[in-house]
C-alpha positions as CSV (number, residue, x, y, z in Angstrom):
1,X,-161.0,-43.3,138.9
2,X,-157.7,-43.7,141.7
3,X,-160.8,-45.2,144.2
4,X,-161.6,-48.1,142.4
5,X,-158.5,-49.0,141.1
6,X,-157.2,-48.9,145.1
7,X,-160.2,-50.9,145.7
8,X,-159.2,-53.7,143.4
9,X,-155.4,-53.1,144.4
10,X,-156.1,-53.7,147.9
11,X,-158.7,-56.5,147.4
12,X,-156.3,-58.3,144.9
13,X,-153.3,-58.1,147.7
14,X,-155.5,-59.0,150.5
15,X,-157.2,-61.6,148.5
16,X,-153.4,-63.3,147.7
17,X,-151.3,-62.6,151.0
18,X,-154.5,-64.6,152.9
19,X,-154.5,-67.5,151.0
20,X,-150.8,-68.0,150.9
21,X,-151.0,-69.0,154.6
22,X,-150.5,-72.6,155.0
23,X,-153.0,-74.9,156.7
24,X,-150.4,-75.9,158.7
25,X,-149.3,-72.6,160.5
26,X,-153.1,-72.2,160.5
27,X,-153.7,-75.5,162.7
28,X,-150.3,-74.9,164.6
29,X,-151.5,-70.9,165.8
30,X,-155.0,-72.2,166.9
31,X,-153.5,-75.4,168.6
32,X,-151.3,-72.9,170.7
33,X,-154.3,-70.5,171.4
34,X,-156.3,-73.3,172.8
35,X,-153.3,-74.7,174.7
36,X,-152.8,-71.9,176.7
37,X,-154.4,-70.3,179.7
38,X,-154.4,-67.2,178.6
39,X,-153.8,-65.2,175.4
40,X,-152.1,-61.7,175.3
41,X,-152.8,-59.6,172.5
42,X,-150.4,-57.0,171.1
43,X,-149.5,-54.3,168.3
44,X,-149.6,-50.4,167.6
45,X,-151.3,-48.2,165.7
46,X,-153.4,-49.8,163.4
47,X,-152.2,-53.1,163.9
48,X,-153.3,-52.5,167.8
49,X,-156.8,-52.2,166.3
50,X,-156.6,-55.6,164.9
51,X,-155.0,-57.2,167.8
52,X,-158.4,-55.7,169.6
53,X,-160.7,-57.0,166.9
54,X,-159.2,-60.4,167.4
55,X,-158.8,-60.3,171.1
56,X,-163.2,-59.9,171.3
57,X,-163.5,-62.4,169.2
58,X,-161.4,-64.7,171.5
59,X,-163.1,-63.6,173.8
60,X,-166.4,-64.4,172.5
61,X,-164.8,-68.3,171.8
62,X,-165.0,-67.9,175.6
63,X,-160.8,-67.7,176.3
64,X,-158.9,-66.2,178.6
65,X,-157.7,-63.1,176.5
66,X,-155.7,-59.5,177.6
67,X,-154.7,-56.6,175.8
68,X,-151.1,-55.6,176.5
69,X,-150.8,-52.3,177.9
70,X,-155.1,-52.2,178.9
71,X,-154.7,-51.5,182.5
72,X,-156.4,-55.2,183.6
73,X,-154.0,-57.3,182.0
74,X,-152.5,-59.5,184.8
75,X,-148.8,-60.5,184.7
76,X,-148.3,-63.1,182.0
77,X,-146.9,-66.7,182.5
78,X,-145.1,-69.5,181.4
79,X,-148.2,-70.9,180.5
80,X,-149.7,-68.4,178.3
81,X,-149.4,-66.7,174.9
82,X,-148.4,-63.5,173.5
83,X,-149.7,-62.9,170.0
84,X,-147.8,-60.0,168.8
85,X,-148.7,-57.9,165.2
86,X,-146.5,-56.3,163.6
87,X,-145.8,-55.8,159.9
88,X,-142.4,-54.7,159.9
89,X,-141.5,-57.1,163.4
90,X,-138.8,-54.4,164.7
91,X,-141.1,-52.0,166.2
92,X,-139.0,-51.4,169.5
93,X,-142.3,-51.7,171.8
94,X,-143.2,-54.9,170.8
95,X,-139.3,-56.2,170.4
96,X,-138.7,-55.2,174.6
97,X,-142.4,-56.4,175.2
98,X,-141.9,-59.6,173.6
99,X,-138.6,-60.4,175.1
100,X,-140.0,-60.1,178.5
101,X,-142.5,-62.7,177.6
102,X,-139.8,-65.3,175.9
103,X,-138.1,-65.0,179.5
104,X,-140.7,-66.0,181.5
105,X,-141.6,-68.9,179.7
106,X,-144.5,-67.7,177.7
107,X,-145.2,-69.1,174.0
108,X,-145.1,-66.5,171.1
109,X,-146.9,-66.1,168.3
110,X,-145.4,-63.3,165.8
111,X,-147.7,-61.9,162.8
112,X,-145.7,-60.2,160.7
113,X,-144.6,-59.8,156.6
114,X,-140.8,-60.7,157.6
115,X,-140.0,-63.8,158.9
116,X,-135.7,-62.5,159.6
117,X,-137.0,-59.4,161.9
118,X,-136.2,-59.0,165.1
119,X,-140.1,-60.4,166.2
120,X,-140.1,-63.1,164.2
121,X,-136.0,-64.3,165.7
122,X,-138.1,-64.6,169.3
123,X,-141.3,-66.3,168.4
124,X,-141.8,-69.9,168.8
125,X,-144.5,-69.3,165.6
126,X,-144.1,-67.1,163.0
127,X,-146.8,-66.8,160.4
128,X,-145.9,-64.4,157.5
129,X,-148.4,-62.0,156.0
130,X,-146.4,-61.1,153.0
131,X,-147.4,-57.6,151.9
132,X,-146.1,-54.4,151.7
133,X,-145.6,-52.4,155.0
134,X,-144.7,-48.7,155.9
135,X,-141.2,-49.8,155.5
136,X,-141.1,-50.9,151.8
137,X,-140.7,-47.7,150.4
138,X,-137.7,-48.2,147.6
139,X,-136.9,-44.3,146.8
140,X,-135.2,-44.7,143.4
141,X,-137.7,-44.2,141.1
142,X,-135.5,-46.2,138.2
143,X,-134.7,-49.0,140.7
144,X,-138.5,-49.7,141.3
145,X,-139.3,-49.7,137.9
146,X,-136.0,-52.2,136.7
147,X,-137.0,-54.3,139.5
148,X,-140.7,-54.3,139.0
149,X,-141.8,-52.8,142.0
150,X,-144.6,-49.8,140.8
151,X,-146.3,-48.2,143.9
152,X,-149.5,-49.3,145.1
153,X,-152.6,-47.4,146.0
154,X,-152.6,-48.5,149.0
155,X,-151.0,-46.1,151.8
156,X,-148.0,-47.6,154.0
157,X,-149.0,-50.8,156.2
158,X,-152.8,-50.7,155.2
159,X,-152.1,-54.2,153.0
160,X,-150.6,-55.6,156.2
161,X,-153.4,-54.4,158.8
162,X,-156.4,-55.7,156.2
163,X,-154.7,-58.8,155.5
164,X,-154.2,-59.4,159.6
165,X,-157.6,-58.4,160.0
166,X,-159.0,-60.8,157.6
167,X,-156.6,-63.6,158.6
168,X,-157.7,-63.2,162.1
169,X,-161.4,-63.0,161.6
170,X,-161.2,-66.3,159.1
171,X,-158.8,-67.7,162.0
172,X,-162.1,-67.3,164.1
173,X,-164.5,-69.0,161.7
174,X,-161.7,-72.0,162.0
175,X,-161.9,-72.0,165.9
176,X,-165.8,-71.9,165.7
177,X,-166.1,-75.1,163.9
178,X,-163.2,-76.9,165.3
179,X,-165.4,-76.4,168.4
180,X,-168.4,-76.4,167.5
181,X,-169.3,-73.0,168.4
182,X,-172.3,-71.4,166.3
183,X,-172.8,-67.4,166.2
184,X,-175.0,-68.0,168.8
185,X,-172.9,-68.9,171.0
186,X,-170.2,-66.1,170.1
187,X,-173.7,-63.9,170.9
188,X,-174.5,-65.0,174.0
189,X,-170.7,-63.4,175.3
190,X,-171.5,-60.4,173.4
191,X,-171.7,-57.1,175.6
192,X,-175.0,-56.0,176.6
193,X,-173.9,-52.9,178.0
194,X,-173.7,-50.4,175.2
């Protein structure tokens, strides 16, 4: 059945891009968070979604943390962050976003599969979710198959998004205990109002 064999496709690629991220980039990305006095949250489409996800949980830390383009994000400064997602790193939003935020003096943090895009060339972190995104599409049917590269069941940047999503919310569990934050405590910033 295509369903579970896309369920083990994507699990498998998750499973492998997330724990290919070093420690190091790890302790480096939460070190900047926490250095900051704010932290600005960006991507589109799906990857939007997970920049969201990850900004509430920030949130619930108890930082300082905006969604770009939410209409009560402040300006940023040179002494905040810009976290910016994006699996290819050349979508043209985030590029002229991004370089607005290099000029002023903010720190950036690029999450991306491609460590030469045009993201990653700004960012002062990059850390690489390698994965297939929308992009990867190689149409020669005889090149993919000389070169090894069969199609996955997975639909364009869905590996990327997942991956991100999972990196982000394990990111979190890291933040809680190098503070010493419980679930409680993430609770007690939790909305009451829906």
């Amino acid at each position: 059945m295509i369903y579970n064999d896309a369920v083990n496709d994507i699990l498998n690629n998750v499973s492998r891009i997330t724990q290919s991220v070093s420690q190091e980039d790890i302790n480096k990305m939460t070190e900047m968070i926490l250095s900051v006095d704010n932290v600005f949250i960006m991507g589109l489409g799906r990857s939007g979604l997970v920049a969201k996800a990850f900004g509430m949980r920030l949130m619930h830390l108890g930082l300082n943390v905006y969604i770009v383009g939410e209409t009560i994000t402040p300006a940023i400064t040179d002494k905040d962050c810009l976290i910016a997602i994006s699996g290819s790193g050349e979508t043209s939003y985030i590029i002229s976003t991004t370089a607005i935020a290099k000029s002023i003096g903010a720190k950036i943090i690029a999450i991306t599969s491609y460590t030469e895009s045009s993201l990653a060339k700004q960012s002062d972190l990059i850390v690489q979710l390698q994965g297939r995104t929308k992009i990867d599409d190689e149409p020669n049917y005889i090149r993919r198959q000389i070169s090894g590269q069969h199609q996955t069941l997975s639909p364009m940047g869905t590996i990327f998004e997942i991956s991100a999503l999972i990196f982000l919310d394990s990111t979190i569990a890291q933040m809680m205990h190098d503070l010493g934050k419980t679930e409680e405590d993430l609770k007690a910033r939790h909305t009451v109002l829906e």
